[in-house]
C-alpha positions in Angstrom: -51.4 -2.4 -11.2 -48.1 -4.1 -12.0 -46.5 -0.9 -12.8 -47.7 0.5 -9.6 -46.5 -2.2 -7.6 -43.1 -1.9 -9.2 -41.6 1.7 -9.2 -41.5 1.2 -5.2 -40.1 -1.7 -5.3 -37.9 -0.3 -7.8 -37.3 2.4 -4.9 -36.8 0.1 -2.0 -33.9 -1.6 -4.5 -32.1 1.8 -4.9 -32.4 2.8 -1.6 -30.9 -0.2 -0.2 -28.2 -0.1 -2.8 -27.3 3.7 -1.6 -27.3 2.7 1.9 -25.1 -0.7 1.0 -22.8 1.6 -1.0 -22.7 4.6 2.4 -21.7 1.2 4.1 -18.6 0.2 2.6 -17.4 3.2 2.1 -17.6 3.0 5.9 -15.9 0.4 6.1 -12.7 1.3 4.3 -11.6 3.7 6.8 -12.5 3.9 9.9 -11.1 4.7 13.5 -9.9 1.1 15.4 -8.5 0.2 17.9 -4.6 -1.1 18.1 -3.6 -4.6 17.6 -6.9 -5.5 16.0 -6.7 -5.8 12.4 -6.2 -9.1 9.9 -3.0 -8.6 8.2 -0.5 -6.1 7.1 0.5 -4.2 3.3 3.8 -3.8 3.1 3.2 -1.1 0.6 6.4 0.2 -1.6 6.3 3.0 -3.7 8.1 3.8 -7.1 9.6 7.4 -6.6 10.7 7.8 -9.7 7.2 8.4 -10.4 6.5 10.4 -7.4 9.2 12.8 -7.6 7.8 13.3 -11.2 5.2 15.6 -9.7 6.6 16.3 -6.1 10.5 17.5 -7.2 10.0 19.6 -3.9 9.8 16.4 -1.5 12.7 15.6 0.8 12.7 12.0 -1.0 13.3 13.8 -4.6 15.8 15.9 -3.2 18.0 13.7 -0.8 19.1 11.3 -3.2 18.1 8.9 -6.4 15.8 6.0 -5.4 13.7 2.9 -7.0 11.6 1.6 -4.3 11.2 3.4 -1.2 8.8 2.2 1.5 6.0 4.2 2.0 4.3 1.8 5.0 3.3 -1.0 6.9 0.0 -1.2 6.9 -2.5 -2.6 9.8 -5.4 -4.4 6.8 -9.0 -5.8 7.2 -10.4 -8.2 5.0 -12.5 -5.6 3.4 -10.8 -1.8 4.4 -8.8 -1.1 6.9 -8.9 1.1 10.4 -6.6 4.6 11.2 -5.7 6.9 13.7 -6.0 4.1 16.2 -4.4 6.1 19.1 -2.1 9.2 19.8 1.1 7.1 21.1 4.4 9.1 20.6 6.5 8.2 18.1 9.2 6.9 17.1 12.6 7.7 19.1 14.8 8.7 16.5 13.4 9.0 12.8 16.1 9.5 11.0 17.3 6.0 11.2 14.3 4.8 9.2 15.6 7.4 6.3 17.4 4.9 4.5 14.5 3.2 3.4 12.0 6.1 4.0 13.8 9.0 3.0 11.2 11.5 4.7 10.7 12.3 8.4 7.4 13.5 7.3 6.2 10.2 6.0 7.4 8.4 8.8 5.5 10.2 11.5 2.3 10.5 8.6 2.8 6.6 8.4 3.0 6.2 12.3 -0.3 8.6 13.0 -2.1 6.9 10.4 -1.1 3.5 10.3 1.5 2.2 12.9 -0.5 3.1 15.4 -2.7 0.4 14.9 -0.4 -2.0 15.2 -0.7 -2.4 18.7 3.0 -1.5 19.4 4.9 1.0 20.3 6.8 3.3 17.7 9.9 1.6 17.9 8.7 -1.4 17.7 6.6 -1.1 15.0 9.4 0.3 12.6 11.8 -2.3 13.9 9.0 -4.4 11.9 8.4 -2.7 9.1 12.6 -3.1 8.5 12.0 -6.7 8.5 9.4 -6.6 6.1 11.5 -4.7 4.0 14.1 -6.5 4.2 12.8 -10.1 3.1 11.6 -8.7 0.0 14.4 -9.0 -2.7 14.0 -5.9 -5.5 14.5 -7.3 -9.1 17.2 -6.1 -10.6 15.4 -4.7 -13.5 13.7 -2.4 -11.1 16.1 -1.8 -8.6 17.6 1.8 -10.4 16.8 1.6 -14.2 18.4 4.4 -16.1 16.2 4.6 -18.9 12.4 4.0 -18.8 10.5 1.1 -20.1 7.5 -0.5 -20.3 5.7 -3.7 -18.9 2.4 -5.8 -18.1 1.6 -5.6 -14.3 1.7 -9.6 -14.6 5.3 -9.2 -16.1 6.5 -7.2 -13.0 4.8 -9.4 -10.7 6.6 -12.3 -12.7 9.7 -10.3 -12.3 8.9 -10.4 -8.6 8.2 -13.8 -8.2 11.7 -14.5 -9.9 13.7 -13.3 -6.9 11.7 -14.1 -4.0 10.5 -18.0 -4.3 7.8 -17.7 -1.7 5.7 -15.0 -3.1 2.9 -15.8 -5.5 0.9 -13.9 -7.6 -2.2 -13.7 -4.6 0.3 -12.1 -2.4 1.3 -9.3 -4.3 -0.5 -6.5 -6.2 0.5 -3.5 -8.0 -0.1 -0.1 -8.1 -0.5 2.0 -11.1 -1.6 5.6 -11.9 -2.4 6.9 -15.1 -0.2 3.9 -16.7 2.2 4.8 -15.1 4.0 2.2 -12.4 3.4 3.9 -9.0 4.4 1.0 -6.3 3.9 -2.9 -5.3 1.7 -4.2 -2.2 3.6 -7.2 -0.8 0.6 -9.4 2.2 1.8 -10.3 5.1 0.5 -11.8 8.2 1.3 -10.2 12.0 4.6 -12.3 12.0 5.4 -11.8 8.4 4.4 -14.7 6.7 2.8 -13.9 3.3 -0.8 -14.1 2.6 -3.4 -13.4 0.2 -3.9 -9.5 -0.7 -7.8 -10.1 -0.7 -9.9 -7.8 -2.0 -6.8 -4.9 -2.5 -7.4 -4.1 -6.1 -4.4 -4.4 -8.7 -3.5 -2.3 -11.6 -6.1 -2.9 -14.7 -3.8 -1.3 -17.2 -2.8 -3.5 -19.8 0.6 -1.7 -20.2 2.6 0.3 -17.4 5.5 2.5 -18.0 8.1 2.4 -15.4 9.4 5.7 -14.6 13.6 6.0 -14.8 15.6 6.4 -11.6 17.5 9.9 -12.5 
């Protein structure tokens, strides 16, 4: 009788974990609607390590860069919503290429992200600059010539160095394969830093940092 009693309840376990699991994934990404999110990623890539696969991309070809930015992103505390309308973009791309050196990725990042900011193009780029802009770059990262390796808390130390108000809750990095792939700085809708939540950071115990060529 016990064991009878137990493979279904043994079912009713798995089958709430499937649906639990069908749930957040959900959750991550989903259609919203503008202006309604909790806080913003500013999300900056290492292209060193892009280009490394993707020598075709406008960014590998137009010039040598460290960190690019690759988005402001509209966050919730657990995911984060898309595609949130079909506004226009912005009025003239091209003057966002000197921090995102593809027109490409600023309309992508638009579409998909800046148009749940609840502003217009223009508006929303005009913030991401000013994001961008009260981040300092160590200069150990800003265009090494010659690759080396690091602990994720190292880099995020290296971080800290250079910009007084970050801490190590407000910043997270990105890794692929051990290899350094970008930094996720939290911010709140007027820029202010704030905790990264639940974004995960890099578990590798060791990251190599691609050279700037």
């Amino acid at each position: 009788m016990r064991t009878s009693r137990t493979v279904p309840f043994l079912l009713v376990i798995v089958c709430f974990c499937i649906c639990l699991s069908l749930a957040r994934a959900h959750r991550q990404r989903q259609s919203g609607q503008p202006g309604v999110f909790d806080f913003y990623v500013l999300t900056l890539s290492w292209s060193p390590e892009f280009c490394h696969d993707h020598t075709y991309s406008p960014e590998c070809q137009s010039g040598h860069y460290g960190f690019i930015v690759h988005g402001l992103w509209p966050q919730f505390t657990d995911g984060y919503p898309e595609n949130c309308s079909n506004a226009p973009g912005p009025t003239n791309p091209a003057e966002m290429l000197d921090i995102m050196p593809d027109e490409k990725l600023i309309q992508h990042e638009w579409t998909t992200h800046g148009t749940c900011s609840g502003m217009t193009a223009d508006e929303y780029f005009k913030l991401l600059r000013r994001a961008y802009t009260s981040i300092k770059i160590p200069p150990q990262l800003a265009a090494p010539s010659e690759g080396f390796s690091i602990t994720p808390g190292e880099l995020k130390e290296k971080f800290l160095e250079v910009n007084p108000r970050l801490d190590r809750e407000t910043i997270a990095v990105s890794c692929g394969n051990n290899y350094l792939t970008g930094v996720y700085i939290c911010l709140t809708k007027d820029l202010q830093l704030t905790s990264c939540g639940t974004i995960r950071d890099c578990r590798a115990n060791i990251i190599k940092v691609t050279p700037v060529r």
